[in-house]
C-alpha positions as CSV (number, residue, x, y, z in Angstrom):
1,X,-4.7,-35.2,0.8
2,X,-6.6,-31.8,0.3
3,X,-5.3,-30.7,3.9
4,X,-1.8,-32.0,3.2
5,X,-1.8,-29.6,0.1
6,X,-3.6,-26.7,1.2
7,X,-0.6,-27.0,4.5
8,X,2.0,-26.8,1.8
9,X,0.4,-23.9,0.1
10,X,0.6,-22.0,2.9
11,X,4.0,-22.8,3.9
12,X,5.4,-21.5,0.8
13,X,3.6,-18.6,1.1
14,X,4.9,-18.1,4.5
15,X,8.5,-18.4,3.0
16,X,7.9,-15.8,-0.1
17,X,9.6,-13.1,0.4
18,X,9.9,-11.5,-3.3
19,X,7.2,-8.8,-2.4
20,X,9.0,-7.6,0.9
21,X,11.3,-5.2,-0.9
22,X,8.7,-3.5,-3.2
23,X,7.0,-3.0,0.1
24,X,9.5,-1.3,1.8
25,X,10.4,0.8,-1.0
26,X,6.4,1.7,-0.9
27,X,7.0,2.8,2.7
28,X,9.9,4.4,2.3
29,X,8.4,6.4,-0.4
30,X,5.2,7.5,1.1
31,X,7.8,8.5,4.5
32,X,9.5,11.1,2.3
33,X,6.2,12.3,0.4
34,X,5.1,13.1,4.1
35,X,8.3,14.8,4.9
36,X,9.0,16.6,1.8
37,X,4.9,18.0,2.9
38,X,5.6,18.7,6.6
39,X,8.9,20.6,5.3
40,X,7.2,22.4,1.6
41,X,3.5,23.2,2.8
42,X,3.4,24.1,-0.7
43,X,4.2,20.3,-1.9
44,X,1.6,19.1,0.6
45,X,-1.5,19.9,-1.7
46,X,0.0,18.0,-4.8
47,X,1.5,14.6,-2.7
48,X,-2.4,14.8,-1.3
49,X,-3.3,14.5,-4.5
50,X,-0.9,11.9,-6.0
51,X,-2.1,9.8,-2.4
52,X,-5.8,10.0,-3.8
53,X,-5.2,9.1,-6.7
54,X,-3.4,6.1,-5.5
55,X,-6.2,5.3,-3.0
56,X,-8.8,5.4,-6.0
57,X,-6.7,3.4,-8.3
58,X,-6.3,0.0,-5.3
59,X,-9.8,0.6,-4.6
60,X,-10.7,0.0,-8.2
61,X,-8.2,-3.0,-8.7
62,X,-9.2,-4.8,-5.6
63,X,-13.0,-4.3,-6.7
64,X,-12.0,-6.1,-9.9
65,X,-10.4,-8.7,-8.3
């Protein structure tokens, strides 16, 4: 019955697709921070540091987790 379940679990998993658009709107995102840098050397600096402080910020969630 454990193996039945745990199947199940993953199936619905499989099918959940309520994160996909955050994602993509995460990779959109990031695409135009690295354009609006390639374009503004000036911007490049500060979207360096909004990435770090994003990097830092998973880092310590997953850590948590």
């Amino acid at each position: 019955m454990k193996k039945f379940t745990d199947t199940l679990l993953k199936l619905r998993i499989w099918k959940d697709t309520k994160g996909q658009d955050l994602i993509e709107y995460a990779l959109m995102a990031g695409f135009v921070a690295v354009a609006a840098g390639a374009i503004m050397p000036g911007v490049a600096t500060n979207i360096s540091k909004v990435f770090s402080k994003v990097s830092v910020s998973m880092s310590n969630a997953a850590n948590q987790g």
